[in-house]
C-alpha positions as CSV (number, residue, x, y, z in Angstrom):
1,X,89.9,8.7,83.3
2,X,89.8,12.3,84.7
3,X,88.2,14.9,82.3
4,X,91.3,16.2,81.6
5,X,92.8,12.9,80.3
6,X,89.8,13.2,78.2
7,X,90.7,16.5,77.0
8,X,94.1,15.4,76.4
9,X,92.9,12.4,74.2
10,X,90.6,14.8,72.1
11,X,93.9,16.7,71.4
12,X,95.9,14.3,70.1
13,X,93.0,12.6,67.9
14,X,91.6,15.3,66.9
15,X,89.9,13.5,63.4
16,X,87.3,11.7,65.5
17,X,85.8,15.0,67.8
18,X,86.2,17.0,64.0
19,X,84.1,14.0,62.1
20,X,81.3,14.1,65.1
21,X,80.7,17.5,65.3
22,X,80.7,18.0,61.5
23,X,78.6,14.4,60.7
24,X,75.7,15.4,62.5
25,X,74.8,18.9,61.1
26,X,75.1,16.9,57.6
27,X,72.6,14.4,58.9
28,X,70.1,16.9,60.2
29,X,71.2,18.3,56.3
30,X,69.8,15.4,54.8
31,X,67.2,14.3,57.2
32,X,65.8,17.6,56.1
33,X,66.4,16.9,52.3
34,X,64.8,13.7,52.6
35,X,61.8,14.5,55.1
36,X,60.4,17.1,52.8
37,X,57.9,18.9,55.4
38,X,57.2,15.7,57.1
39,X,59.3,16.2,60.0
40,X,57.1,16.4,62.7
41,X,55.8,13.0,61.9
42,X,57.0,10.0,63.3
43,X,60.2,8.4,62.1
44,X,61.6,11.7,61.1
45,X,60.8,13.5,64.8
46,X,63.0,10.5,66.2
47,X,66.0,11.4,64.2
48,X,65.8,14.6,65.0
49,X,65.4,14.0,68.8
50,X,68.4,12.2,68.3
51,X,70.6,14.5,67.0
52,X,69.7,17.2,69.2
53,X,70.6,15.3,72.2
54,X,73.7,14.0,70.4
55,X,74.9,17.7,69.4
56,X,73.1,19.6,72.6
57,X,74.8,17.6,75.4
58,X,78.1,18.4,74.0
59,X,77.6,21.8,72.8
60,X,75.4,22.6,76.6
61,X,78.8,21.2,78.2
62,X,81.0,23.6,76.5
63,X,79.2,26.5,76.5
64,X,79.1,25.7,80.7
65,X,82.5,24.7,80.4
66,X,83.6,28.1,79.0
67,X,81.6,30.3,81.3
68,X,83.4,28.8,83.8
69,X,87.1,29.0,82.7
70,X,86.1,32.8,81.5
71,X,84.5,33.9,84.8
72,X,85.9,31.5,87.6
73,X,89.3,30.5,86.5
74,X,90.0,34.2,84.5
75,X,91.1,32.1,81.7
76,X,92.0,34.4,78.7
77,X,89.9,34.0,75.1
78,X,93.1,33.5,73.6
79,X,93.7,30.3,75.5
80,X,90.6,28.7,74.2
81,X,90.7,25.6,72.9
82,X,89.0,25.5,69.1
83,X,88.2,22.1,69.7
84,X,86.6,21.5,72.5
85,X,85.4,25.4,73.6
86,X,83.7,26.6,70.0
87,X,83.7,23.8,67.5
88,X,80.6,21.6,70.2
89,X,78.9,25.2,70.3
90,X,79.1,25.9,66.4
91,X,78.2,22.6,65.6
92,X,75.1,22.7,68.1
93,X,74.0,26.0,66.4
94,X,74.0,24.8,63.3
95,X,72.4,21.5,63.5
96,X,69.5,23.4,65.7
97,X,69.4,25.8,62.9
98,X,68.9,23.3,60.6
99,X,66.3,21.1,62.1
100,X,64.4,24.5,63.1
101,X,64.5,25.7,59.5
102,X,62.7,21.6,58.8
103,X,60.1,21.2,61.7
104,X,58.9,23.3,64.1
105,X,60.9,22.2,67.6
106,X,57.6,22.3,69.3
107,X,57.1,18.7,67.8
108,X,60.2,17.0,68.9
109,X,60.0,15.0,71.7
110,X,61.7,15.8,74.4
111,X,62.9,18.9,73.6
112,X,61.7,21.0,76.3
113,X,63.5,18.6,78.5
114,X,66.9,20.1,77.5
115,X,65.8,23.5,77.3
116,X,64.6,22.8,81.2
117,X,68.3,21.7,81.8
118,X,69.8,25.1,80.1
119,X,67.6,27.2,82.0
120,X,68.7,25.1,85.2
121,X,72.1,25.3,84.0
122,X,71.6,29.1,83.7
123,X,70.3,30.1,86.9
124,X,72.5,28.0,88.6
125,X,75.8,29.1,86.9
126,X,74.4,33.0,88.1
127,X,73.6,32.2,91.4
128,X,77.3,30.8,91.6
129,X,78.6,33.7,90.2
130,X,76.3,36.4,92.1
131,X,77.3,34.4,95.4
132,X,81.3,34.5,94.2
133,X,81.4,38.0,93.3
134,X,79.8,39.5,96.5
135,X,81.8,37.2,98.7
136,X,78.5,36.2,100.3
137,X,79.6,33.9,103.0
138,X,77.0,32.4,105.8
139,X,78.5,30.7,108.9
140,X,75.5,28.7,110.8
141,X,75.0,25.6,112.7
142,X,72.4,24.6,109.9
143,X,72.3,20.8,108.8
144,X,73.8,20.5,105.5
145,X,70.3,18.6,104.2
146,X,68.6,21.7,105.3
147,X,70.6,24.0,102.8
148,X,70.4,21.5,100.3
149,X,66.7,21.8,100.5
150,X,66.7,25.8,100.2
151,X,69.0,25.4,97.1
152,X,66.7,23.0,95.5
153,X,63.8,24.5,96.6
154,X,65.2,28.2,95.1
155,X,66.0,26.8,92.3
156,X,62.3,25.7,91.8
157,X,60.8,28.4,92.4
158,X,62.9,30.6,90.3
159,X,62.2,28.2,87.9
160,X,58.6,28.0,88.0
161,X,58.7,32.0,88.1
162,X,60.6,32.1,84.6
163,X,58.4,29.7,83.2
164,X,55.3,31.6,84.3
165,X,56.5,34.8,83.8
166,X,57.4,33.7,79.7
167,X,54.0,31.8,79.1
C-alpha cells in the first residue's frame, strides 16, 4: 500500500478518520473529568501518554505533510484536503489543550521525546528548504557515509544549541 492508496482509502471512508480524531479529545475530556487534579499520578499519566502519541503522531505527520505540499510542491490552500491536512492538526491542538489545562505536561512520560522529534522535524524541514531555495548544490568526490555523518552530526549540534540556548 503506497501512502497515497492510503489517502485514497481515508476519502472514501471518511466515518472512521472523523470518529478517531474526534474520540480522543473526548477521552482526554473525560480522563480530565474523572482524574480530578490527579493526573500526574500514575494510571492517569499513562492515559494521557497515550493519547498524545495517538493524536501527536498523526497531527506531527500533517502538519509535515502540509509544509511540504505548500513549500515544495506549490500546492495551493485551496486544494487542502480537510481530512487529512487540518482535521489531525485540530484534533492534536485540542486534545493537548485539554490534557495541558488537566496536568502539567512536565509529568507525562515521554513527552519530551516527541517534542525532541518536532524540533528535529523542524530544523530538518528548514535546512531542506534553506538548501532548495538557494539552489546550494556541492559536487565532490566525498563518500556518501561521510555526508551522512556531517548531516547527522549538524543536526546534533544545532540541536544541542537550541536546547542550551532555551534552558
Amino acid at each position: 500500500m503506497t501512502l497515497q492508496d492510503f489517502f485514497n482509502w481515508v476519502k472514501v471512508n471518511p466515518y472512521y478518520t472523523l470518529a478517531y480524531f474526534i474520540l480522543i479529545p473526548v477521552i482526554a475530556l473525560l480522563a480530565g473529568i474523572f482524574a480530578k487534579n490527579e493526573g500526574h499520578q500514575s494510571p492517569w499519566k499513562y492515559v494521557y501518554t497515550t493519547l498524545i502519541y495517538l493524536v501527536c503522531i498523526p497531527g506531527i505527520f500533517a502538519v509535515t505533510f502540509n509544509i511540504y505540499l505548500f513549500f515544495w510542491e506549490r500546492s495551493s490552500i485551496m486544494d487542502a484536503e480537510i481530512l487529512l491536512q487540518v482535521i489531525p492538526v485540530l484534533s492534536m491542538i485540542v486534545t493537548l489543550y485539554i490534557i495541558k489545562s488537566n496536568v502539567d505536561l512536565d509529568y507525562i512520560p515521554g513527552f519530551d521525546k516527541l517534542s525532541g522529534l518536532m524540533t528535529i522535524i523542524g530544523i530538518l524541514l528548514t535546512l531542506m528548504w534553506i538548501l532548495d531555495r538557494t539552489h546550494f548544490f556541492v559536487f565532490a568526490s566525498m563518500p556518501f557515509p561521510v555526508v551522512i555523518l556531517i548531516i547527522v552530526g549538524g543536526i546534533l549540534l544545532i540541536r544541542m544549541s537550541l536546547k542550551r540556548m532555551l534552558s
